[in-house]
C-alpha positions in Angstrom: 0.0 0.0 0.0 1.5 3.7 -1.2 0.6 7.1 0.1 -0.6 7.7 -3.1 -3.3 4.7 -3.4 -4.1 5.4 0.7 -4.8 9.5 -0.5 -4.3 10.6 2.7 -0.6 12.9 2.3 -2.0 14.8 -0.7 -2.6 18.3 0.7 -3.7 19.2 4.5 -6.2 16.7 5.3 -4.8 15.8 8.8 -7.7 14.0 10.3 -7.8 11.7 7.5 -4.4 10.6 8.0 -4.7 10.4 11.8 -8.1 8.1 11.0 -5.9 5.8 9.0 -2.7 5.6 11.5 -5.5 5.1 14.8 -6.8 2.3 12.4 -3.5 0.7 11.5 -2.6 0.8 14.9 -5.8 -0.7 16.5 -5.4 -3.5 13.7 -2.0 -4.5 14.8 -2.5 -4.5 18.7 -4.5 -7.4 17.7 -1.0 -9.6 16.7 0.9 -8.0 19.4 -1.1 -8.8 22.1 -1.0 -12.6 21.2 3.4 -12.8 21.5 3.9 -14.3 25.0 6.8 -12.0 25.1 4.6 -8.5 25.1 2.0 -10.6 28.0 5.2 -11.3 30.6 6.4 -7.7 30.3 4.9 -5.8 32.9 6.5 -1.9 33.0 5.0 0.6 30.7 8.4 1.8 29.4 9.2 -1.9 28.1 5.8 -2.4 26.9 5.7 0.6 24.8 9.2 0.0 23.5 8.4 -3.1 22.2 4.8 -2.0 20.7 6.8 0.7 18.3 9.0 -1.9 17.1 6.0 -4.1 16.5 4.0 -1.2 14.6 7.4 -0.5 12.6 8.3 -3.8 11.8 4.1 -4.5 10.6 4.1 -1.4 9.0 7.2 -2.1 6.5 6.8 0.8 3.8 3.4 2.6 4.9 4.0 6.7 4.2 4.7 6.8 7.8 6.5 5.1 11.1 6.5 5.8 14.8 9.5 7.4 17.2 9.2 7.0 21.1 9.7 10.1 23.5 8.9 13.2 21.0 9.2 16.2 22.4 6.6 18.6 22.8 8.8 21.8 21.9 12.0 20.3 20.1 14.3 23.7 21.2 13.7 22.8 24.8 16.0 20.6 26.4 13.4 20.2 29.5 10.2 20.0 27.0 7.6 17.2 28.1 7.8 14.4 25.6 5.3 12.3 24.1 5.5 8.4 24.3 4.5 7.7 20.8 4.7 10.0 18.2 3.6 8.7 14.2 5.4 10.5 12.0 5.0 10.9 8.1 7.4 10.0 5.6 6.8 12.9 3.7 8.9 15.6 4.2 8.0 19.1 4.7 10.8 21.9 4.2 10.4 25.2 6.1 12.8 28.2 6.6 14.6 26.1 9.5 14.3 22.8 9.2 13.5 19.4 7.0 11.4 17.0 8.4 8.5 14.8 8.4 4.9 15.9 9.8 4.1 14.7 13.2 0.6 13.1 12.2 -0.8 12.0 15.6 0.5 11.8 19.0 0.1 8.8 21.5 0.5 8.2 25.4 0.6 4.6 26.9 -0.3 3.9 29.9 -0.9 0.5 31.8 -4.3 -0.7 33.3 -3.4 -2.9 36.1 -4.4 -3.2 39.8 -1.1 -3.8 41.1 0.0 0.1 40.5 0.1 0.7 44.0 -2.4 3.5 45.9 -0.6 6.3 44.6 -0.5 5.4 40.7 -3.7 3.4 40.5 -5.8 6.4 38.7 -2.1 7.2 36.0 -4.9 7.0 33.0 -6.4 9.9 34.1 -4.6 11.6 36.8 -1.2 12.5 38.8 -0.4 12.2 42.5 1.5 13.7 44.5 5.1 12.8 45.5 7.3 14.6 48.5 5.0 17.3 48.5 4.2 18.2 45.3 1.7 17.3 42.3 3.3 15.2 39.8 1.2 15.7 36.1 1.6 12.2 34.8 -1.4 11.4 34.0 -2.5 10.4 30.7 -5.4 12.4 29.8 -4.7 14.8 31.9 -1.8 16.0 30.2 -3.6 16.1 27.2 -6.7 18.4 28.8 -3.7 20.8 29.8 -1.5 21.1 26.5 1.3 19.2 28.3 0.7 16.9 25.6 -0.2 17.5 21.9 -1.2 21.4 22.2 -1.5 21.9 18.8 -3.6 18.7 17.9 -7.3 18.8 18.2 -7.1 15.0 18.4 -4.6 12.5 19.9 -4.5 8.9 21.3 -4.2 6.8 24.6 -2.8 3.3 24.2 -3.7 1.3 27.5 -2.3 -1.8 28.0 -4.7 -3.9 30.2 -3.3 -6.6 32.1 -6.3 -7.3 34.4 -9.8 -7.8 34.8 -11.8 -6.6 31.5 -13.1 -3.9 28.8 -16.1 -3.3 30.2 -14.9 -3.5 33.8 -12.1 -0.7 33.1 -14.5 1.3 31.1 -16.9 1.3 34.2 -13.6 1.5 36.9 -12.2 5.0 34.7 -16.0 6.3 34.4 -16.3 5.9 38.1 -13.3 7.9 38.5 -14.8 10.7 37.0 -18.0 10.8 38.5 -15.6 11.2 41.7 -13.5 13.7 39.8 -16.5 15.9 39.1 -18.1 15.5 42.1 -15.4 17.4 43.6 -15.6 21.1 44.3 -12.4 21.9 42.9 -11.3 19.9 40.4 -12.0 20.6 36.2 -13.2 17.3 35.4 -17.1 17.2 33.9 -19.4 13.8 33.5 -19.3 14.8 29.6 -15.6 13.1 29.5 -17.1 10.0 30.6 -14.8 7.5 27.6 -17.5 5.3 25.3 -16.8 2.4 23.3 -16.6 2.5 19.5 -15.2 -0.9 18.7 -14.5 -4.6 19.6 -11.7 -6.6 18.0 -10.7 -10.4 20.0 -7.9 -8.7 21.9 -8.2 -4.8 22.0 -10.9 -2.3 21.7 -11.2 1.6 20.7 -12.8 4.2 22.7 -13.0 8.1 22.4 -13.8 10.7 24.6 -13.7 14.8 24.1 -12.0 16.8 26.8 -12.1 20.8 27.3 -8.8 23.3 26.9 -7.9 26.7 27.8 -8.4 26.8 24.0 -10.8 24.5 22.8 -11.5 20.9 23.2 -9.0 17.7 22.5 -11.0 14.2 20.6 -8.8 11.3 22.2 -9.5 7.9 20.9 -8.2 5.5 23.1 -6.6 2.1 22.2 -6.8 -0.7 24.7 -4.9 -4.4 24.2 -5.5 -7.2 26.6 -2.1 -7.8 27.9 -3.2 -10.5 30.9 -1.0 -13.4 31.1 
């Protein structure tokens, strides 16, 4: 398959291209979450290493391929960074640089109930640590611009190694109920995540979360990692 039969890098039609790479990728958590090698590693940071090799290695001459740790701001050396960034093989020349278009941008985080207290609610939210708020939370960084300001759509991968689909869907829901319930807090019932599609191991869910300056569409990308 070429760029020029998919139609997608012909001109500015950026959600069409992120609609194909969301597909490609939901497509080939179904073959990764079947190697016994991806269900026995547990940490996120080895999980999501060897998910870009997988989506590289399936994705052989596709008009694009993915990079791990993209920074937000490339001329800042302390710029928050991306877990999973696609990026298009076509290349785009401007007054300072030559490089491909940054087509959709991904965070991974793991679903599991042995996170411990502090990190059990990571999809969503931070915690804090020695005093202070730590914003490592998935969609959180998202709803704040930490992650993909300039994209009015991005992607969660969540890598769940317990329980199942519906019973995280409900779990994460919960968690907002409680969220909004709060007095202070900027979470509404309207990000509540709702399920699009089934495959035999993984599943795709969106959900649409307010800015500062708009609103962020994040389809989220689940595979069943349980041993």
């Amino acid at each position: 398959m070429t760029a020029d039969s998919l139609g997608i890098f012909r001109g500015p039609d950026k959600g069409r291209s992120q609609s194909f790479v969301i597909e490609f990728v939901m497509g080939s958590l179904e073959t990764f979450s079947v190697d016994p090698a991806n269900r026995r590693t547990e940490n996120e940071k080895g999980l999501t290493h060897r998910l870009i090799n997988h989506l590289n290695f399936v994705g052989g001459d596709l008009p694009f391929f993915f990079l791990k740790d993209e920074p937000e701001d490339i001329n800042r050396g302390d710029s928050p960074s991306v877990d999973i960034a696609a990026i298009s093989r076509t290349q785009t020349i401007t007054a300072s640089s030559y490089q491909g278009i940054t087509l959709l941008v991904v965070e991974a985080k793991r679903l599991s109930d042995q996170l411990g207290p502090l990190r059990e609610r990571e999809y969503l939210v931070g915690h804090v640590a020695k005093g202070k708020y730590q914003e490592c939370g998935g969609v959180e960084r998202f709803k704040k611009g930490l992650h993909g300001r300039t994209f009015t759509t991005a992607a969660m991968i969540g890598y769940f190694q317990c329980d199942s689909i519906e019973s995280w869907i409900n779990t994460i829901n919960g968690w907002i109920d409680d969220f909004s319930s709060q007095i202070d807090n900027s979470w509404m019932t309207s990000e509540k995540i709702e399920a699009q599609e089934r495959l035999s191991k993984s599943a795709k869910l969106i959900s649409e979360h307010p800015r500062s300056d708009g609103s962020i569409t994040l389809y989220h990308m689940w595979v069943d990692l349980i041993h």
